[in-house]
C-alpha positions as CSV (number, residue, x, y, z in Angstrom):
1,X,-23.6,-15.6,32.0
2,X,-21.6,-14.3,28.8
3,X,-22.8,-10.9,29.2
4,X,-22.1,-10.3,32.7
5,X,-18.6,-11.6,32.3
6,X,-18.6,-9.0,29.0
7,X,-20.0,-6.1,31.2
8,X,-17.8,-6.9,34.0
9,X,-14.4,-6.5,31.1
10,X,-16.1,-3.4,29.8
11,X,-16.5,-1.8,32.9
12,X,-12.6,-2.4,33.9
13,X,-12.1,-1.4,30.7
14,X,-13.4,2.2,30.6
15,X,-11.6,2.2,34.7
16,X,-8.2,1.5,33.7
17,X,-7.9,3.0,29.9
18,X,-6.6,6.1,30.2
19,X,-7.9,9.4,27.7
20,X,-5.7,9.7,24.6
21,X,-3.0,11.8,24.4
22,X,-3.9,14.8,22.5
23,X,-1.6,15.8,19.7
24,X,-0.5,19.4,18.6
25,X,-2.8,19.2,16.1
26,X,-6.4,18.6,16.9
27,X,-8.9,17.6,14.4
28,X,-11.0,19.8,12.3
29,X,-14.2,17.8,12.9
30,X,-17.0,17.3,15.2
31,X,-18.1,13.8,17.2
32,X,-20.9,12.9,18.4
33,X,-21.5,9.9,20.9
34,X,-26.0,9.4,21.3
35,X,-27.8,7.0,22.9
36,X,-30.0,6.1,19.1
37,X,-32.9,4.6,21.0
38,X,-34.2,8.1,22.2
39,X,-32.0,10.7,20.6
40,X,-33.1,11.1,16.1
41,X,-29.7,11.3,14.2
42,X,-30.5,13.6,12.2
43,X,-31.8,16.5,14.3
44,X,-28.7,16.1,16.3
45,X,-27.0,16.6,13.2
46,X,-29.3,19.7,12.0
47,X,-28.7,21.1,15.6
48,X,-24.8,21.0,15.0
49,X,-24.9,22.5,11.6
50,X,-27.1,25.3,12.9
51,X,-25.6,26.4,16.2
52,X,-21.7,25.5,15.1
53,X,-22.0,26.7,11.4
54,X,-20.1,23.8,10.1
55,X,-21.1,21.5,7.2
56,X,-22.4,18.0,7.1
57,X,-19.1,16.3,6.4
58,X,-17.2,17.5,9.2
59,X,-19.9,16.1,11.7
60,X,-19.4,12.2,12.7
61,X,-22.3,11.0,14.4
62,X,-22.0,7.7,16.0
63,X,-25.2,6.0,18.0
64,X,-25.8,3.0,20.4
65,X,-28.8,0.9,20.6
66,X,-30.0,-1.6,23.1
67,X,-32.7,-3.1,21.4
68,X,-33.0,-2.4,17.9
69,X,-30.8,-4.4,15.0
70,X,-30.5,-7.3,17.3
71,X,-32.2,-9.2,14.3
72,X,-32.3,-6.5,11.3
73,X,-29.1,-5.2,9.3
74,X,-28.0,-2.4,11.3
75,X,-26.7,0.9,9.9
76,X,-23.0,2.4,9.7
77,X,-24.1,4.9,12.1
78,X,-24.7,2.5,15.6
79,X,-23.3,0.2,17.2
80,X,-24.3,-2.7,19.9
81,X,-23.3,-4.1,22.8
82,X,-22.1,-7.0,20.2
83,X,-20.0,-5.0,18.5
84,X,-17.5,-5.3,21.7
85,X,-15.2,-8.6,22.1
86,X,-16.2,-11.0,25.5
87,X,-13.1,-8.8,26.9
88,X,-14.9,-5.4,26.1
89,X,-12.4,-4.5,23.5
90,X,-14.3,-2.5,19.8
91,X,-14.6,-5.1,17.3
92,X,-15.9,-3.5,15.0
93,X,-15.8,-1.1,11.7
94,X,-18.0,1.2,12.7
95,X,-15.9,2.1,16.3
96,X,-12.7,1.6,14.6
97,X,-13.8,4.0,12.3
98,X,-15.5,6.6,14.4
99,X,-11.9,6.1,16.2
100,X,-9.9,6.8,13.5
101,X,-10.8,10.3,13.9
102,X,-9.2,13.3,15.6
103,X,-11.9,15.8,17.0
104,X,-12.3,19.2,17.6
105,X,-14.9,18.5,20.0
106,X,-17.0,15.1,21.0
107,X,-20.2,16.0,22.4
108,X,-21.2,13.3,24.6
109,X,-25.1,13.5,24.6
110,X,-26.1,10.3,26.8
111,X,-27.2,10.2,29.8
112,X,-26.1,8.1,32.9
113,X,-25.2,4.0,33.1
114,X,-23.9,4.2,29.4
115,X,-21.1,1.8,29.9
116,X,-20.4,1.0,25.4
117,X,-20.9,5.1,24.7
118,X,-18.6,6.0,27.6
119,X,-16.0,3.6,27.0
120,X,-15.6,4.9,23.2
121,X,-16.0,8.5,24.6
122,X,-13.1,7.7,26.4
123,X,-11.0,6.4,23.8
124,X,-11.5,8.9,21.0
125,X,-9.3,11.7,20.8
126,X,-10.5,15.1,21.3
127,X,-9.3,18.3,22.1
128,X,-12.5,19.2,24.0
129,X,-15.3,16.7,25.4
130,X,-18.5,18.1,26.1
131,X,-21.4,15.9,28.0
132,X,-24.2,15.9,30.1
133,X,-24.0,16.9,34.0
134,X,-25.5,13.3,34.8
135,X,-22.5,11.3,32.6
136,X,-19.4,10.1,33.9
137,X,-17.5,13.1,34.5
138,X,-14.1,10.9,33.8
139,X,-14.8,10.8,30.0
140,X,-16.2,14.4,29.9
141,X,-13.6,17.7,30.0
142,X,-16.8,19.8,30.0
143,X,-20.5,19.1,32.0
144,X,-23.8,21.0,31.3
145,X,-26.6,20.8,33.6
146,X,-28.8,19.9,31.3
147,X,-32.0,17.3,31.2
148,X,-30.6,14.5,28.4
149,X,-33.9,15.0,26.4
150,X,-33.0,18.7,26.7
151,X,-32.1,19.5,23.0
152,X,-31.0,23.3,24.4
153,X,-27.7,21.3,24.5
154,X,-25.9,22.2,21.1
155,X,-27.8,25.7,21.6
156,X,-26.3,26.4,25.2
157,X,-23.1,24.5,24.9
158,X,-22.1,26.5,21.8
159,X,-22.1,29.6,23.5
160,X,-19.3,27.9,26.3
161,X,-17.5,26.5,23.5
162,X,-16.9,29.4,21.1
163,X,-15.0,31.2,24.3
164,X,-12.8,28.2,25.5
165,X,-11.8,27.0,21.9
């Protein structure tokens, strides 16, 4: 019962918060928003490095899980449906966090029905967002038609990105 009253809040949530307003100034770094029970952290964050030429340090990477850490110590880098009050409100340090951050791009790589990765999509501030064709365009500036397990992603949206930014 609690969680479909939670769900229900964090779906009116993400449908009446509006994008934040972008300041003159846009971040130096990069986001990135991943569904951690099929995409590997760290070869997202090896694919960024390689096809953006930036370092490690101005790469956030920020994962949800379903399943996992329900019962374990989860790390810094995911979050869970948990981590959102009963009202679908970020509760915790690690959204705050990833929050606190002004981006030069967010690269949305999830697929569709992610209700806790689209609603912080839609609340961090970026000056360009970048997701899958098959994700809620509402959060996205920026759709590729590509398969979600496609990791061509980084590769093929680079090449868009370099001429728009």
């Amino acid at each position: 019962m609690l969680n479909s009253i939670q769900t229900y809040f964090l779906r009116k949530n993400l449908e009446s918060s509006k994008p934040p307003k972008i300041n003159d100034k846009p971040g130096s770094k990069i986001g990135v928003l991943y569904n951690d029970d099929v995409s590997d952290r760290y070869q997202l964050q090896q694919l960024i490095e390689k096809n953006f030429k930036v370092k490690t340090s101005e790469i956030n990477l920020l994962g949800f899980s379903r399943h996992r850490y329900d019962r374990v110590e989860k790390p810094d880098f995911v979050f869970i449906k948990k981590d959102f009050s009963l009202f679908g409100q970020p509760k915790s340090e690690t959204i705050t966090e990833f929050l606190s951050h002004k981006y030069k791009l967010l690269f949305n790589f999830f697929g569709k029905d992610e209700l806790c990765l689209e609603i912080v999509a839609q609340h961090t501030e970026a000056k360009l967002k970048v997701g899958l064709h098959e994700s809620n365009e509402k959060v996205n500036d920026l759709l590729l038609a590509l398969d979600s397990k496609n990791l061509d992603f980084f590769e093929e949206s680079s090449k868009y990105i370099k001429h728009i930014i």
